[in-house]
N, C-alpha and C positions, 0 to 999 in steps of 0.2 A: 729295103726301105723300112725306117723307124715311122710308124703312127701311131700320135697320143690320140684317144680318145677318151672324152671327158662323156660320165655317165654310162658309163660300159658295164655295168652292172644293172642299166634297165633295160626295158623291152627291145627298144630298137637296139640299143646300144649293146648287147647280150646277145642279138642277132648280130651286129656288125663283127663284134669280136670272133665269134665264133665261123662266120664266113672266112673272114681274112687267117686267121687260122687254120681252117681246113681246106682254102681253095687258095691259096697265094704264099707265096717266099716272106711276105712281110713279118716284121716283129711288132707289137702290141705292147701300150703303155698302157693300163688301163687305170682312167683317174673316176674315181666316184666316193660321193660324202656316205653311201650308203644309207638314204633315208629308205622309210617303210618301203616306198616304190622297186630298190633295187635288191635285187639279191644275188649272192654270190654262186647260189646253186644252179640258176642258169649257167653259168659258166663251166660245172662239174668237169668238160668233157673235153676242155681247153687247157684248166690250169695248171695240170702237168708242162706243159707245154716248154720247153728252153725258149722259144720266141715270145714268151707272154709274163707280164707281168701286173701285178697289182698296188697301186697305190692308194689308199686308203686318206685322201683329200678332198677341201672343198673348193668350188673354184672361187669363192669368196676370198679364201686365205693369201693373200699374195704371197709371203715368203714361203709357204708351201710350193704353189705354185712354181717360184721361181726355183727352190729346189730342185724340183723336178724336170724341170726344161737340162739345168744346169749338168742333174746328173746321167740322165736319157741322152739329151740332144737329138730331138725328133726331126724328122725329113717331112711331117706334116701334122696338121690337127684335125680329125673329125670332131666338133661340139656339139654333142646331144645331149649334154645335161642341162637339165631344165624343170618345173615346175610345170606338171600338163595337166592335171586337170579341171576340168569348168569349175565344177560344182565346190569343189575346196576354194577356189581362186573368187568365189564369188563370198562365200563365208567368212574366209582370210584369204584378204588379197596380200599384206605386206610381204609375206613368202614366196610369191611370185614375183614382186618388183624386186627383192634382195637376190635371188637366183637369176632369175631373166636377163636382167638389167645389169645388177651389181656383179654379178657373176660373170657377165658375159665382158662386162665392162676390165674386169680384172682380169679375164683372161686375154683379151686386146691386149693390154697395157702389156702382162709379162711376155705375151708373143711378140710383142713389136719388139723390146729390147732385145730378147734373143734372137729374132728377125736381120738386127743389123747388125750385130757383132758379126754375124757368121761371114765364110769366107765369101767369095764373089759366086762359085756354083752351087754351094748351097744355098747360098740367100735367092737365087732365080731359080732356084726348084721349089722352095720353100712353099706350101701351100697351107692355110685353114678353110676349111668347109663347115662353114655355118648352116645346121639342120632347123627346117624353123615347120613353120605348116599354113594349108590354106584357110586358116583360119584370120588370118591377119586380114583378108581380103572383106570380111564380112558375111553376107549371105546373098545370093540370087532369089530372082522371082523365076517359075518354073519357065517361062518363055526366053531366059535371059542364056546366051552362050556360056561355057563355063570362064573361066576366072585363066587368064594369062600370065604372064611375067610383064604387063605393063597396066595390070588391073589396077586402080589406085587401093590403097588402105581406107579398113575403113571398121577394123575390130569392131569388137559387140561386147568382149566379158572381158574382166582381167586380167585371165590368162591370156587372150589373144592381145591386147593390148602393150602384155610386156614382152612379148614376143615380138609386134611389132617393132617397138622402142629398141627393143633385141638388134632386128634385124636394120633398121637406121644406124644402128652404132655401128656394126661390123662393113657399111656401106663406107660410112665417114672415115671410118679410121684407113677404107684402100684411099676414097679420095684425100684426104688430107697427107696421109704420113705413106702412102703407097705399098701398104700392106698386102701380100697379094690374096684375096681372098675369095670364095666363092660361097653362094646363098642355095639354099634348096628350101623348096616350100611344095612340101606334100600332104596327100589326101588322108582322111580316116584309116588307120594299119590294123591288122588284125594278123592271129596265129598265135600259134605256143610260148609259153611263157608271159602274156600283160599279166597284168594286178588284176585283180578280180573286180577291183572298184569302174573300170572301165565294159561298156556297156555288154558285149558278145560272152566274157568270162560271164559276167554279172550274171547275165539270162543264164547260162551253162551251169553255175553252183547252184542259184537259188532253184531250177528245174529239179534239180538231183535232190535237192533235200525239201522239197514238196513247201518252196514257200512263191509268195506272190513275184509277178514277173513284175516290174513296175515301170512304166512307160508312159513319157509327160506329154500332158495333151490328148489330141487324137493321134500323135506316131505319125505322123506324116513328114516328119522333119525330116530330109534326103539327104543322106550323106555319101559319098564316093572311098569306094573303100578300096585299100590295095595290101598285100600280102606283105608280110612284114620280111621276108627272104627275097622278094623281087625290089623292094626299099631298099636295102642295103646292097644290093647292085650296082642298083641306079648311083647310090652314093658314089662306088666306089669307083665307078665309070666319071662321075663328076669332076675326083679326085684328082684321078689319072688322065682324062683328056680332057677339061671343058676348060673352057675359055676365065679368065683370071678376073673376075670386078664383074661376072656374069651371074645371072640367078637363072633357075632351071626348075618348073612346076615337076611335079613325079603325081601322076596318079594312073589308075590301071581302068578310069571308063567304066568303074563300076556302079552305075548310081543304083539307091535303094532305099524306099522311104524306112524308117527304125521300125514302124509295126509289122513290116514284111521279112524284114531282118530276123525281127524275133520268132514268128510264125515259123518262118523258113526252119533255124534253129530247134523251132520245137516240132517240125515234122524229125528232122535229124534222129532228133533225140528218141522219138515216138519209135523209130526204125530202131533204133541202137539197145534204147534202154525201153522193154517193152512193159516193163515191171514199173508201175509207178509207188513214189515213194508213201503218197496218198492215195484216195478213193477219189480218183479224177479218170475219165475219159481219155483224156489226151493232155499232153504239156500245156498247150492253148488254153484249158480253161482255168489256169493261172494267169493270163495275162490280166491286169489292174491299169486302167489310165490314172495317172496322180493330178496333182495342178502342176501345169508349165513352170519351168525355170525362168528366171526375168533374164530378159533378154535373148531367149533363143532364137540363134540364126535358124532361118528354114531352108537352106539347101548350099550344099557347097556342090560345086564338080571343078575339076581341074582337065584342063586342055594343056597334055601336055607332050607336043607334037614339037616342040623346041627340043628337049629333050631326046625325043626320038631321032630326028634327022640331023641332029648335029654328033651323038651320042653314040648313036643305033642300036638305044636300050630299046626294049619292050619285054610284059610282064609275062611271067611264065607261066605262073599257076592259075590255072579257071577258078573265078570267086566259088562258085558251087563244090570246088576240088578245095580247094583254102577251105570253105569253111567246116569241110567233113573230117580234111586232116586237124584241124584247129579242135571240132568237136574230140575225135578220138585223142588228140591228145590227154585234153583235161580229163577227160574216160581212161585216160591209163592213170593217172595220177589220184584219181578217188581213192 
């Protein structure tokens, strides 16, 4: 099986590659614009590979695009490129609608065309897997169940906005033109290899090099965290068995307010690295509350029991195991 995936050079997508590579027969398209977010060095351990290759596109660019349908001819699409995070999307949003939106929008259009050219069994294998997150849902009150695949929308920042808008278009284009496609909306991912601008790395560098932990509010915002190698499972499970114009929550039941998160991290750390880089006690007494973000959701969880009993995923790694291998990673990397 040929699989394009778009943004295979960042986090999730650098784990997808790498999974399908060393656990599966498949061959690997891999399409990324290569902004600061992705890098090719996740990949190191792949790109020898005869099954793998790199195309160095946007998914804005249609004739790009269309080249590469044309000259691959994929058996299916994982789409993880995307514009993720808050903080930038609330600074500059237009980046996120051009990517989210425009991007996602363009890669519709050139999959649908090479959708129906194909012969009759590959256009009924044919699949796209739209990776989106439960951020589109909004936020819960802590008495609230978590968030399903029939939660209404109801975004908070612009990234989850174009996400949303995202995840409408790739709906319309199965209803409308009969596209066959599938949605995933997952929880908070963590493990080796994010951008350090992302919150777990963030607390992990600035601990090591003795500067303030910084965290908006009182830290009580709750987010549901799942292992970035048990994500791309579940994708792949989506891929290969779920049902066609279906969407499927992914998260691993980990809820955790952000101030316990980072505590948590800085006992870690206390154990690992006993030698601090300053005259501090302990990593904690770096922690700093800043002023809130506008608009922050206070609590996501995902129920994702759909998943499991149609799938028969479930997550592998214990967060407390995720987050020591995630520490020692960045610990090897100093």
């Amino acid at each position: 099986m040929k699989i394009l995936i778009t943004g295979g050079a960042g986090f999730i997508g650098s784990a997808m590659v790498r999974y399908l590579i060393n656990h599966t027969d498949d061959s690997v398209i891999n399409v990324d614009k290569l902004t600061y977010a992705g890098s090719l060095k996740s990949l190191a351990t792949v790109e020898r590979s005869a099954r793998y290759v790199f195309e160095q596109v946007d998914i804005c660019d249609k004739p790009s695009l269309e080249r590469v349908f044309a000259q691959y001819q994929p058996d299916a699409v994982i789409h993880l490129a995307a514009e993720s995070h808050v903080d930038r999307s609330i600074d500059g949003p237009a980046a996120f609608l051009q990517s989210n939106i425009v991007g996602t929008f363009t890669l519709l259009e050139v999959a649908r065309a090479y959708w129906v050219q194909l012969d009759e069994k590959k256009r009924l294998g044919f699949r796209l897997l739209h990776v989106s997150t439960d951020e589109v849902y909004g936020d819960l009150e802590q008495s609230e169940t978590p968030f399903t695949e029939t939660t209404p929308y109801k975004p908070s920042s612009p990234y989850s906005a174009s996400k949303a808008s995202s995840d409408h278009l790739v709906r319309a284009w199965h209803r409308t033109y009969g596209l066959p496609i599938l949605v995933s909306n997952c929880s908070n991912n963590y493990g080796p290899h994010q951008h350090t601008e992302k919150l777990i790395p963030l607390m992990i560098k600035n601990a090591l090099n003795g500067y303030a932990l910084p965290i908006y509010g009182d830290g009580n915002q709750i987010r549901d965290w799942l292992y970035v190698d048990d994500h791309v499972k579940a994708l792949y499970a989506m891929l290969m068995r779920g049902r066609v114009g279906e969407s499927y929550n992914v998260g691993a039941s980990n809820e955790m307010r952000n101030i316990d998160l980072v505590k948590t991290l800085c006992n870690i750390l206390d154990e690992q690295v006993p030698v601090k880089p300053i005259e501090i006690e302990k990593y904690q007494d770096l922690i700093t509350c800043i002023t809130d973000r506008p608009g922050h959701d206070a609590r996501y969880a995902i129920d994702a029991s759909k998943l499991r009993k149609e799938l028969g995923w479930r997550p592998e790694v214990d967060f407390s195991e995720g987050l020591r291998r995630t520490v020692a990673w960045y610990l090897s990397k100093c």
